[in-house]
C-alpha positions as CSV (number, residue, x, y, z in Angstrom):
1,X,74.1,51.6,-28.9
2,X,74.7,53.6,-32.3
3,X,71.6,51.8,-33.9
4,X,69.7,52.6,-30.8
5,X,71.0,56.0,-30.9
6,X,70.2,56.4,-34.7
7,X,66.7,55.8,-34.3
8,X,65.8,57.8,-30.4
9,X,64.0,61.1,-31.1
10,X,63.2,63.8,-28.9
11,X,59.3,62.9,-29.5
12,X,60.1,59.3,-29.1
13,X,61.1,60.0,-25.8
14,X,58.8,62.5,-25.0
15,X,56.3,59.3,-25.6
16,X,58.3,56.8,-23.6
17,X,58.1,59.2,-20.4
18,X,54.6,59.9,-20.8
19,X,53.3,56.0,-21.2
20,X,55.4,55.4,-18.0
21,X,53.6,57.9,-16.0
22,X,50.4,56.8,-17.4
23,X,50.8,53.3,-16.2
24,X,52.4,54.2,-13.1
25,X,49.3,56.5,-12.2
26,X,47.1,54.3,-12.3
27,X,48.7,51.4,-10.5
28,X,49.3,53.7,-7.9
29,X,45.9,55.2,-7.8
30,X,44.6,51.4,-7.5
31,X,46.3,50.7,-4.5
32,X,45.5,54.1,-2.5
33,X,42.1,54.6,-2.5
34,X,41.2,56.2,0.6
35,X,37.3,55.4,1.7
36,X,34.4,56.5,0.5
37,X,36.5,57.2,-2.6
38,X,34.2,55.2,-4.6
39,X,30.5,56.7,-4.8
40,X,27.9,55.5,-6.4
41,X,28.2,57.5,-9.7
42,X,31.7,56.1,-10.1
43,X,29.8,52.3,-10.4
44,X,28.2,51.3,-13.2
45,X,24.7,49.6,-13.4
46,X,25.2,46.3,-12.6
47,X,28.5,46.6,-11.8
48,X,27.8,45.2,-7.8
49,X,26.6,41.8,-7.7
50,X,25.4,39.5,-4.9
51,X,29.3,38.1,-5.0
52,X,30.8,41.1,-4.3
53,X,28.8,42.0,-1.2
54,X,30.6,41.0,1.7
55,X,27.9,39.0,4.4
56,X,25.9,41.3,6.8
57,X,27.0,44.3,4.6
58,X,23.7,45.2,3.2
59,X,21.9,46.6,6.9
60,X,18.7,48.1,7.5
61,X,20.5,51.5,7.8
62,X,21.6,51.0,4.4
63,X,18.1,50.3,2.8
64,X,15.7,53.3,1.7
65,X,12.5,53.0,2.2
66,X,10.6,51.2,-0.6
67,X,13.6,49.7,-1.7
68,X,13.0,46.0,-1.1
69,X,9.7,45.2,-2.8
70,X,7.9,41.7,-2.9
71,X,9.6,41.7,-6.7
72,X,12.8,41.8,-5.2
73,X,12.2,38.5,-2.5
74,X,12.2,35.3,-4.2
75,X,9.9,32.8,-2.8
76,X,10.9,30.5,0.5
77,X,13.7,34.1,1.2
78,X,11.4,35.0,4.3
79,X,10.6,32.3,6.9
80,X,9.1,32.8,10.6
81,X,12.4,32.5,12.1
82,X,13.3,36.1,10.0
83,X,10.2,38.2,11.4
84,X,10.5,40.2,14.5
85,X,7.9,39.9,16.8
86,X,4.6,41.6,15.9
87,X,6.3,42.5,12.6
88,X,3.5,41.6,10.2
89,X,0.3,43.4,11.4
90,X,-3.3,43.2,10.1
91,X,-2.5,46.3,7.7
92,X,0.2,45.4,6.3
93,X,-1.1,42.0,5.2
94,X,-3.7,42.4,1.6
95,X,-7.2,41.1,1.2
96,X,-7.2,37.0,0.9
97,X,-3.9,36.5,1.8
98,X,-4.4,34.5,5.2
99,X,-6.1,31.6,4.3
100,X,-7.4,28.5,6.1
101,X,-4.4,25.9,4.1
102,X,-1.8,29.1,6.3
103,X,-3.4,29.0,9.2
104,X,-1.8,26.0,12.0
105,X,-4.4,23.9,14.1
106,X,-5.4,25.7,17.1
107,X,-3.6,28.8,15.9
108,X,-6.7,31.4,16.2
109,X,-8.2,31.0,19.6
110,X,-10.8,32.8,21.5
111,X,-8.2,35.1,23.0
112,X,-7.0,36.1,19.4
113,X,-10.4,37.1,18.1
114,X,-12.3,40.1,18.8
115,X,-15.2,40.9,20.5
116,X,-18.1,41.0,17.5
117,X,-15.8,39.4,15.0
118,X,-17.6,36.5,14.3
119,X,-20.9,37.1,12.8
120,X,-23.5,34.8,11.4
121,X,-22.2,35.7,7.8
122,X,-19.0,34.5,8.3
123,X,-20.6,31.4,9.7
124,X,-20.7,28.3,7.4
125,X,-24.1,26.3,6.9
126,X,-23.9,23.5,9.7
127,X,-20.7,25.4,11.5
128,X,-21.7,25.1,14.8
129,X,-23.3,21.7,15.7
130,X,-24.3,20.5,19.4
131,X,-20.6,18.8,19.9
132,X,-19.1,22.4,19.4
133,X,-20.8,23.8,22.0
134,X,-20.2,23.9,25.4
135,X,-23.1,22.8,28.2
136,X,-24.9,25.9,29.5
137,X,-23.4,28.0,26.5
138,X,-26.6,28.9,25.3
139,X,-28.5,31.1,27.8
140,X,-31.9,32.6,28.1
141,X,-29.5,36.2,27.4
142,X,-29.0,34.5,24.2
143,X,-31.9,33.4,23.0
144,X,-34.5,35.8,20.8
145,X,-37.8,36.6,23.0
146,X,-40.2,35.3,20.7
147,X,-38.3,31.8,20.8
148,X,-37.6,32.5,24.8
149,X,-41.6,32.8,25.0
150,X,-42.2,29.4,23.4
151,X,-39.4,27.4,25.7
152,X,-41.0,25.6,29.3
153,X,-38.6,26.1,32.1
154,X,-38.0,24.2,35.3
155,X,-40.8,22.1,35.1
156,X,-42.5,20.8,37.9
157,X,-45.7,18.6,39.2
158,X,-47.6,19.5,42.4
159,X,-51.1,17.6,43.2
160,X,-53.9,17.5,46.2
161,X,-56.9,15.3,47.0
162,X,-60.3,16.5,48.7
163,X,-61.3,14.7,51.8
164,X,-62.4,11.0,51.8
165,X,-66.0,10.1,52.7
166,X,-69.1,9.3,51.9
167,X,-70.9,12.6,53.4
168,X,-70.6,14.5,50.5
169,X,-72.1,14.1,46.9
170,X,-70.0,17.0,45.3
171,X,-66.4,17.7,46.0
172,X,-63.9,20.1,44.8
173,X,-60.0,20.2,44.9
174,X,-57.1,22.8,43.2
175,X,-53.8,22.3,42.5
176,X,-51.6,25.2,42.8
177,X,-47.9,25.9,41.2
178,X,-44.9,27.1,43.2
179,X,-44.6,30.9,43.4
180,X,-43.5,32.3,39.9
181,X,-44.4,29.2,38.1
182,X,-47.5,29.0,35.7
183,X,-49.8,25.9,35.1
184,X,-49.2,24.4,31.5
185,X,-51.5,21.1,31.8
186,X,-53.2,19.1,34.5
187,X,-56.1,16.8,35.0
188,X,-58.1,15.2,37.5
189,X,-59.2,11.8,38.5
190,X,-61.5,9.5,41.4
191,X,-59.6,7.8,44.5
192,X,-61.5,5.1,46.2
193,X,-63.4,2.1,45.3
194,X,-66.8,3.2,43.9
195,X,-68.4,2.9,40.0
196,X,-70.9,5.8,40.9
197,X,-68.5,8.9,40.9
198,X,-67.5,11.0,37.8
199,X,-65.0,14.1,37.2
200,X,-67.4,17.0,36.1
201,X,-64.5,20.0,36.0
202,X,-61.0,19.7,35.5
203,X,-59.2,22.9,33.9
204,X,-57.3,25.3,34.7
205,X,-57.8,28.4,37.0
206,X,-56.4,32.0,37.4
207,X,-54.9,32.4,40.7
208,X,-54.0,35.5,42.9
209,X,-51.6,37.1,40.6
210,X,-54.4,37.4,37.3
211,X,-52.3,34.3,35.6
212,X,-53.1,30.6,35.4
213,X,-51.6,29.6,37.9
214,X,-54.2,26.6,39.6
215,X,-55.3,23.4,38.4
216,X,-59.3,22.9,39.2
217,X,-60.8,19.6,39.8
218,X,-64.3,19.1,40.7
219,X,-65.9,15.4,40.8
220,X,-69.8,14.3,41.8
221,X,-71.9,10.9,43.1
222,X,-74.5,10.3,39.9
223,X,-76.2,7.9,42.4
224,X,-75.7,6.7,46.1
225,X,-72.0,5.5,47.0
226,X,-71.9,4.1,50.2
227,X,-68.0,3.7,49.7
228,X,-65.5,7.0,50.7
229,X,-64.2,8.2,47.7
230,X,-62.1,11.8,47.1
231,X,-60.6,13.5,43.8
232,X,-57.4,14.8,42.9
233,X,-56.0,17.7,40.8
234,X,-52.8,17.6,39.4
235,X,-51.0,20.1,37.9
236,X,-48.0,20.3,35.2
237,X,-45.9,23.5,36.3
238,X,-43.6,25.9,34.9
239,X,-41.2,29.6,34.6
240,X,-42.7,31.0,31.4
């Protein structure tokens, strides 16, 4: 007790008290910090790591905007199971990044695509083929008027014979075409057993509406027949 004694000075204990504040001060201020005591200028940079987040701690709520950037997602982070409905929209998505390797089979149907949106430059040479289309899909609506104009419609074959004598030496028959139907070809030809007879006419003729609409067949004895003989017109119909 005398050494001890011999060698305590006033600022040796002056130094004692203080280091045992010190050290109590700051254990104590370690275990009462109230909340939000620690803001973000008392953490240094790096200072919070992934391992000292606590799960579901980082919200929505706590995000600025602009804070999570495509630099900041590491490839395989962000699935289909992790986007909200209707969360990725057509302007949030940049030029060439949906490509035919991302899209699923059947994925983009005729419900998904919009009116006009398929043009003949987005076509591919050979795209659509006879299997790909559907029967009736393609229309007369559809089709240009210079091609409609070249296409035979509904075709159909009418004919008619003259009478069947001997009486007459000349004889003359016409095919006509169903209302709103136009004769395309036709001919003519002898019915009966004779060798004397011979088609002299057979074209076509305009009928009652100024178009040609008849098929004209004419036929005459080039020496006496004493068989009955007639002739026929036929004519090749159709909606032009």
């Amino acid at each position: 007790m005398k050494h001890l004694s011999k060698h305590l000075t006033f600022a040796n204990a002056v130094s004692c008290i203080a280091l045992f504040v010190a050290l109590s001060g700051a254990a104590y201020a370690a275990t009462t910090l109230g909340k939000k005591s620690v803001k973000t200028q008392n953490l240094a940079n790096g200072s919070v790591t992934t391992l000292k987040l606590r799960g579901g701690s980082v919200t929505n709520l706590k995000l600025r905007n602009g804070a999570v950037t495509g630099a900041k997602i590491a490839n395989g982070t962000i699935g289909s199971s992790q986007l909200a409905s209707g969360a990725v929209r057509s302007e949030q998505l940049g030029g060439g990044v949906v490509t035919q390797a991302k899209i699923k089979n059947g994925a983009v149907n005729g419900e998904k695509i919009a009116s006009g949106a398929v043009t003949n430059a987005k076509l591919g040479n050979d795209a659509v083929t006879t299997a790909k289309l559907a029967k009736e899909a393609v229309t007369s609506e559809k089709l240009a008027p210079s091609l409609l104009g070249q296409l035979v419609r509904n075709v159909s074959y009418v004919s008619k014979a003259s009478l069947s004598n001997t009486s007459e030496t000349t004889k003359s028959v016409s095919a006509e075409c169903p209302a709103n139907k136009q004769v395309i070809g036709g001919g003519a030809q002898i019915a009966g057993s004779t060798t004397t007879v011979a088609v002299t006419r057979s074209a076509p003729a305009v009928g009652s509406g100024g178009k040609p609409t008849v098929w004209s067949a004419t036929a005459a004895a080039i020496a006496a027949e004493t068989n009955a003989w007639s002739v026929e017109a036929f004519a090749v119909c159709a909606e032009l």
